[in-house]
KOLTIDREN-715464 format. One line per 5 residues: number of its first residue (from 1); their letters; for each residue z, y, x of C-alpha. Coordinates in steps of 0.05 Angstrom, whole numbers. Layout:
% residues N
NUM	A	Z Y X | ...
***
This chain:
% residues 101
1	XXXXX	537 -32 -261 | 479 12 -271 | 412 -2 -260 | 346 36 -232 | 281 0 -263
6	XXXXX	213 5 -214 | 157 18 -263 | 89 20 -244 | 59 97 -252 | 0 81 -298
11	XXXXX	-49 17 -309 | -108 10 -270 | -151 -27 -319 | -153 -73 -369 | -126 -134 -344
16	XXXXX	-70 -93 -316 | -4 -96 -351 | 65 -56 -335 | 122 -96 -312 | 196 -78 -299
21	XXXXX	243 -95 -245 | 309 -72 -246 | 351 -55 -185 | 420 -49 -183 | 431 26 -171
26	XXXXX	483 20 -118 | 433 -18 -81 | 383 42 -83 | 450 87 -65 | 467 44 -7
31	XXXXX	405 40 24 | 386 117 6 | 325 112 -28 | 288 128 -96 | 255 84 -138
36	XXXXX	185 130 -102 | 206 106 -35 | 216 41 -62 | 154 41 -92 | 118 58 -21
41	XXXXX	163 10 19 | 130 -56 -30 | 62 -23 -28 | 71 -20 48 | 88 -95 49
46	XXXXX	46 -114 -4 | -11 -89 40 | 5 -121 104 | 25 -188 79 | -50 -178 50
51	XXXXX	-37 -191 -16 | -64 -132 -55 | -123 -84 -22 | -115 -24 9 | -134 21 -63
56	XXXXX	-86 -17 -99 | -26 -7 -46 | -44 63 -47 | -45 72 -120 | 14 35 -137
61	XXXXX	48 80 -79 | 17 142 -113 | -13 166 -59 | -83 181 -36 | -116 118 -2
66	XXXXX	-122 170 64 | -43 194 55 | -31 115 54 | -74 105 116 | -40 158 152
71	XXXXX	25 123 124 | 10 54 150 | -17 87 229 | 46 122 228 | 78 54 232
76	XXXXX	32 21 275 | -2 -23 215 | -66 -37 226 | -112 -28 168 | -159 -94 189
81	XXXXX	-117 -158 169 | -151 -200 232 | -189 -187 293 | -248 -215 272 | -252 -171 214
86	XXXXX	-236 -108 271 | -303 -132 315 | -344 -139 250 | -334 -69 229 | -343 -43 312
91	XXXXX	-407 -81 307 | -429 -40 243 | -407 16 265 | -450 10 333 | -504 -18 298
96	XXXXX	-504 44 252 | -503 94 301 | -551 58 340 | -596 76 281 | -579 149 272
101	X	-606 150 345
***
């Protein structure tokens, strides 16, 4: 059986380190994707199971952090991870245009 291996594109920084995971390519065949869109799909999930930011889903993805955000809103995931977080940033929004006033 062959195999596809899911590499990450480049390191980020030091602590970073490359890992491999190897996929059964009939798996990639049956479900018709590439080892890019696989790549996007675990960003994606990554993301909104909120464990790795929004820059590192992007980059790991390989796609700008706005390409991502237009990704996510395309499939109704919200970029704040609570609505508590949602009303902070209204308020500092409002609270900065109040100032620009």
């Amino acid at each position: 059986m062959a195999l596809a291996t899911l590499r990450k594109q480049r390191e980020i920084g030091p602590m970073d380190s490359t890992l491999s995971l190897e996929l059964p390519s009939d798996l990639l065949h049956s479900a018709r994707m590439t080892v890019d869109e696989v790549k996007v799909e675990l960003a994606v999930v990554l993301f909104q199971k909120e464990r790795v930011s929004l820059g590192r889903a992007a980059d790991f993805a390989g796609m700008p952090v706005g390409e991502f955000l237009t990704l996510l809103a395309s499939r109704k995931i919200g970029f704040h991870t609570s609505a508590a977080e949602a009303l902070e940033d209204a308020r500092r929004i409002e609270s900065l245009l109040d100032a620009g006033k």
